[in-house]
C-alpha positions in Angstrom: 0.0 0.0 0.0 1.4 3.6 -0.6 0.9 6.3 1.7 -0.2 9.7 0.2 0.2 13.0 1.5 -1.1 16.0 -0.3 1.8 18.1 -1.1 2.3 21.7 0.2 2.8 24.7 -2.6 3.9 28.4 -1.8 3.7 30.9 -4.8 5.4 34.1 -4.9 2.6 36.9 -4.4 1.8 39.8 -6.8 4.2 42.2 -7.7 4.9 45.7 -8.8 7.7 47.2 -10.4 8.3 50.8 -10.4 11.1 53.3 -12.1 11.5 56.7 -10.9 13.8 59.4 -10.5 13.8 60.2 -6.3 15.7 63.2 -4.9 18.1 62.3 -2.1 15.1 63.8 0.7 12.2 61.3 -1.4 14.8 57.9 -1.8 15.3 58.9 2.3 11.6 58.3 2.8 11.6 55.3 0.6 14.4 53.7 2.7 12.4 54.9 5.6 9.4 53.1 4.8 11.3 49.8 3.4 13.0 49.4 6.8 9.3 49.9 8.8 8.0 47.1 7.2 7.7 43.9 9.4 10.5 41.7 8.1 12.4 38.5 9.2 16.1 39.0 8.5 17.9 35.8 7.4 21.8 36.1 8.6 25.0 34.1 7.2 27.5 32.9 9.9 30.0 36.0 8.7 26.9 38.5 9.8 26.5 36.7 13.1 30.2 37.3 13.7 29.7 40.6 12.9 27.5 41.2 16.1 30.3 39.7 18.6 33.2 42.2 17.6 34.3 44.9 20.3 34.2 48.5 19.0 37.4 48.9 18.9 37.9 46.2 16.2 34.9 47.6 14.3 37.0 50.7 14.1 40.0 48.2 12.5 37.3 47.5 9.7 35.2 49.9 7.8 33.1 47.5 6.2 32.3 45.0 9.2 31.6 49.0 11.3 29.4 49.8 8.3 27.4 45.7 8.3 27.0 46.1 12.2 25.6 50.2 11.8 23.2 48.4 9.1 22.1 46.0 11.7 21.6 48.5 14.3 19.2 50.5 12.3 16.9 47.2 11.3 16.9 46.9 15.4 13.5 47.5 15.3 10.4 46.1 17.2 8.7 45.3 13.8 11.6 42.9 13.0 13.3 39.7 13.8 16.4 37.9 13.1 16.7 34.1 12.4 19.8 31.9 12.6 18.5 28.8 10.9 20.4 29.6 7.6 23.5 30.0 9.9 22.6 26.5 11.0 22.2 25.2 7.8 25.9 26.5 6.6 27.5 24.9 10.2 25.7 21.1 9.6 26.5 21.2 5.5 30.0 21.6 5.8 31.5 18.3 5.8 34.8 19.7 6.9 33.6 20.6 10.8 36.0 18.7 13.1 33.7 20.2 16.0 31.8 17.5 18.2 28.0 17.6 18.5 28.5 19.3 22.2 30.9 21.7 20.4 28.8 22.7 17.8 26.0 23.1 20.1 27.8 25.2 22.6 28.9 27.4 19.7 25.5 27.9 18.6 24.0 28.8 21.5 26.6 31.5 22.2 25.7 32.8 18.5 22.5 33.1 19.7 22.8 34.7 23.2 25.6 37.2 21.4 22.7 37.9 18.7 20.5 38.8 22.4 22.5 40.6 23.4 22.6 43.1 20.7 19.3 43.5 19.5 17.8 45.7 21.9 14.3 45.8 20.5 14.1 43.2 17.2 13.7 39.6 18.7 15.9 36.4 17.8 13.1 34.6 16.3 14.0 31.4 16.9 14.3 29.8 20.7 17.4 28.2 21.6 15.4 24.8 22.2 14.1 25.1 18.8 17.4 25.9 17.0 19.2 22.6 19.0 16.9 20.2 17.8 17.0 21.7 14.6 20.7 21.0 14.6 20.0 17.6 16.2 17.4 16.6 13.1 20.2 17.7 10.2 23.6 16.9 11.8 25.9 15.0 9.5 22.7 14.3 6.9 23.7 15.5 3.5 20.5 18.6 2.9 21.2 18.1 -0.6 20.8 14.9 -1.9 23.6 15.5 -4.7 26.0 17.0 -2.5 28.5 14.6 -3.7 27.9 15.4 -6.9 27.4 19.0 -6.7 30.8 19.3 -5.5 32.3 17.2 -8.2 31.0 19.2 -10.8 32.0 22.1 -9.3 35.6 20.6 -8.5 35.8 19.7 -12.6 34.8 23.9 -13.2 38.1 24.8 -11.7 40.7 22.0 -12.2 39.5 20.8 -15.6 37.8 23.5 -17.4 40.0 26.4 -15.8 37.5 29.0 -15.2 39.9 30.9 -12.8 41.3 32.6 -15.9 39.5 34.2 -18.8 38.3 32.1 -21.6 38.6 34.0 -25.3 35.2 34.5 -27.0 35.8 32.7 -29.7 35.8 29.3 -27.6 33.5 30.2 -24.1 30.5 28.2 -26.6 32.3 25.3 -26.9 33.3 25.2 -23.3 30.1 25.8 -22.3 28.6 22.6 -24.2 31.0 20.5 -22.1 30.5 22.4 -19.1 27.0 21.5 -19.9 27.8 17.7 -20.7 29.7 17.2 -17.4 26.6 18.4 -15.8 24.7 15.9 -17.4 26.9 12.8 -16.6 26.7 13.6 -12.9 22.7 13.9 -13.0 22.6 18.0 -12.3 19.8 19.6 -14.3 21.0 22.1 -16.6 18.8 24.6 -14.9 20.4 24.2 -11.5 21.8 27.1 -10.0 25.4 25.5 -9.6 25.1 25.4 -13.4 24.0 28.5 -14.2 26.6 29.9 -12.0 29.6 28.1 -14.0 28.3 29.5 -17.0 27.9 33.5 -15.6 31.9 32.7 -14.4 32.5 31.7 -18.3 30.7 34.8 -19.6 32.8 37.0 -17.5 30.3 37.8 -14.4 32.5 39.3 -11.3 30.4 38.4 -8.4 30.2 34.8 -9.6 33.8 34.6 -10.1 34.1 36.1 -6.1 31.6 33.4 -5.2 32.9 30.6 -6.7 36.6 31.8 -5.2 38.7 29.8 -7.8 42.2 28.8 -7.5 45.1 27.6 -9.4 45.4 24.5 -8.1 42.8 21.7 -7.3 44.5 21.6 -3.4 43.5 25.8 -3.1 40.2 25.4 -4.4 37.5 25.1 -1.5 34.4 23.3 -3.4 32.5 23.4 0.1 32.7 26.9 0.5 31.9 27.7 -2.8 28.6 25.0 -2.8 27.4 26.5 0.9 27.7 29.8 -0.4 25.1 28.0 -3.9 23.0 26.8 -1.6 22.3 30.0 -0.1 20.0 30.6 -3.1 17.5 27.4 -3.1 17.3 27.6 1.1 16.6 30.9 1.0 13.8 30.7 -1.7 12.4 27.9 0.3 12.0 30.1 3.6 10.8 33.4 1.5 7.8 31.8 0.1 6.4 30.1 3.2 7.0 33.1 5.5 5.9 35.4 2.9 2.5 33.5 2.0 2.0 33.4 5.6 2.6 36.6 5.7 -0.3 37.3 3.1 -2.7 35.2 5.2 -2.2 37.3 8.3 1.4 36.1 9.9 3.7 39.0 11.7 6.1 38.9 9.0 5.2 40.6 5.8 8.5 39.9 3.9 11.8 37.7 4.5 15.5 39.1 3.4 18.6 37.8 3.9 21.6 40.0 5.1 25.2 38.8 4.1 28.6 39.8 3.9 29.4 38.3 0.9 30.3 40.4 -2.5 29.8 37.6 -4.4 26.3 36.3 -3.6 25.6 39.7 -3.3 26.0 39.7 -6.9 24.4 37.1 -8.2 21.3 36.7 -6.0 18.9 38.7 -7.3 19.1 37.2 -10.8 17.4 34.0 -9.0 14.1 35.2 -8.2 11.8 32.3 -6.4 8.2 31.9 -8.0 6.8 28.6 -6.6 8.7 26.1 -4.0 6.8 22.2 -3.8 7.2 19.9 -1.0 5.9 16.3 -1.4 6.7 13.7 1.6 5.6 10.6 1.1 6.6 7.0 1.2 7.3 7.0 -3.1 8.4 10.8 -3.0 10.2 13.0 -0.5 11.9 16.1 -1.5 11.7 19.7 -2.7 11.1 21.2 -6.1 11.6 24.7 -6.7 10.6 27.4 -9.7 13.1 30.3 -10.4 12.9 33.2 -12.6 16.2 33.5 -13.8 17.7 36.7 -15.0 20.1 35.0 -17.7 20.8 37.4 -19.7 22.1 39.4 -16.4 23.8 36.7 -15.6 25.8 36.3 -18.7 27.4 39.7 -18.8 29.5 39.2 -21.9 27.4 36.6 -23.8 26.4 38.2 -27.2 22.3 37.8 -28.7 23.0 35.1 -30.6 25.4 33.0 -28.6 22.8 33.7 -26.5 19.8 32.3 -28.1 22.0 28.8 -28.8 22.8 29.0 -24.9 19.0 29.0 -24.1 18.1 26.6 -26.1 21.0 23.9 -24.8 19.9 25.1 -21.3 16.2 24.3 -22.0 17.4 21.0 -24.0 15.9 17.9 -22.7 19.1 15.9 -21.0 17.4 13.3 -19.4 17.8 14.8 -16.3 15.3 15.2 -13.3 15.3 18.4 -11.8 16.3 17.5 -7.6 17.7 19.7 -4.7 
């Protein structure tokens, strides 16, 4: 006998776009009234260290003083902070040496420093909740082609060299066996890991910073580069539900995620989630998720009709499954 279960669906809700020209007393009001609305802020582990350095080592650092003033002026009773997606980062790196009582005694002084400096915005999670959170994921792979995620992604720098530039002339070809390797390890061609490869191959900055290549396959830190990935899919995961729930009457009317990181900074916004699915049942368990992806963006140097040939191998049927 199989078991059913109906599977749960969050949509992105309406939106509107807007261009205008603002003086700098009207973009003040604008930033004024972004920061009032009710918000949970998502934080990377880099952030959450942010909040524990002394003032006089913010001083040392102009751009960690400038993150932490940020901070401060979201400190707001309308707002909350959440450390699950710091969680996340701590349990999917397969390097920690740290034992379960370790980790846990790290977290929980994360999450009395992050107390301790919110004077009026609330940690939303409790420290109960966030343990057995930890508990549930330690040492289970959240991606369930981790492994070969970071295979791919080891193959992008030591065998197709996208640390240095690649001429015009040949980024095409390279990107057809960039897009073949993906295939022989079961990624979809839409995956975000994907995508990424190609923006570094068309000459995108911030995914370059992201991916953090090096010369040598010894230098080159494929679990830092994949946590930072991640990010993306997590994050669209947690801004749909909160954001529907939102819609239906929750506290939080909108989710954003603060980081420190140039890189995903960069690229982020071109992944913008429309629809996330979650079926769990005894056939099917897992996540399926629906981008709009700003490609074009993306491919900062691609030219219109390289392009249109790079859609259409993108959009290719592969044999592959979508799966995160």
């Amino acid at each position: 006998m199989t078991s059913q279960s109906n599977p749960q669906e969050f949509h992105r809700g309406p939106q509107i776009t807007l261009s205008m020209q603002l003086t700098a007393e009207q973009l003040a009001v604008m930033k004024e009234w972004h920061a009032s609305v009710p918000t949970l802020y998502f934080l990377d582990i880099c952030v959450v260290g942010a909040t524990k350095l002394s003032d006089a080592a913010l001083e040392r650092d102009a751009r960690k003083k400038r993150l932490v003033e940020h901070l401060q002026n979201l400190d707001r009773s309308q707002h909350a902070f959440s450390y699950l997606l710091a969680v996340l980062e701590k349990v999917s790196d397969s390097r920690g040496v740290a034992t379960d009582a370790e980790l846990e005694e790290q977290i929980l002084g994360d999450l009395t420093a992050l107390r301790a400096f919110f004077k009026n915005a609330r940690v939303h999670e409790p420290d109960e909740f966030v343990i057995q959170f930890l508990r549930d994921l330690r040492r289970q792979p959240i991606e369930l082609q981790r492994s070969n995620y970071l295979s791919f992604l080891e193959a992008v720098n030591n065998r197709f060299v996208l640390k240095d530039p690649v001429a015009p002339a040949l980024r095409l070809q390279k990107a057809k066996e960039i897009l073949n390797e993906a295939d022989s390890l079961s990624i979809s061609r839409q995956q975000p890991v994907v995508a990424l490869a190609l923006a570094c191959l068309y000459g995108n900055r911030a995914a370059k910073k992201l991916m953090k290549f090096k010369s040598t396959a010894e230098e080159f830190n494929a679990e830092n580069a994949l946590a930072d990935i991640m990010a993306i899919p997590r994050l669209a995961r947690f801004k749909l539900e909160i954001e529907y729930m939102g819609r239906q009457g929750g506290r939080y009317l909108r989710l954003d995620f603060i980081t420190d990181d140039d890189g995903l900074i960069g690229v982020l916004d071109c992944f913008e989630p429309t629809a996330v699915k979650h079926e769990n049942s005894s056939d099917v368990s897992g996540t399926q998720y629906t981008f709009t992806v700003k490609l074009k963006r993306l491919l900062t140097e691609i030219g219109p009709d390289e392009y249109e040939e790079l859609l259409d191998l993108l959009i290719a049927e592969s044999g592959v499954t979508p799966e995160m």
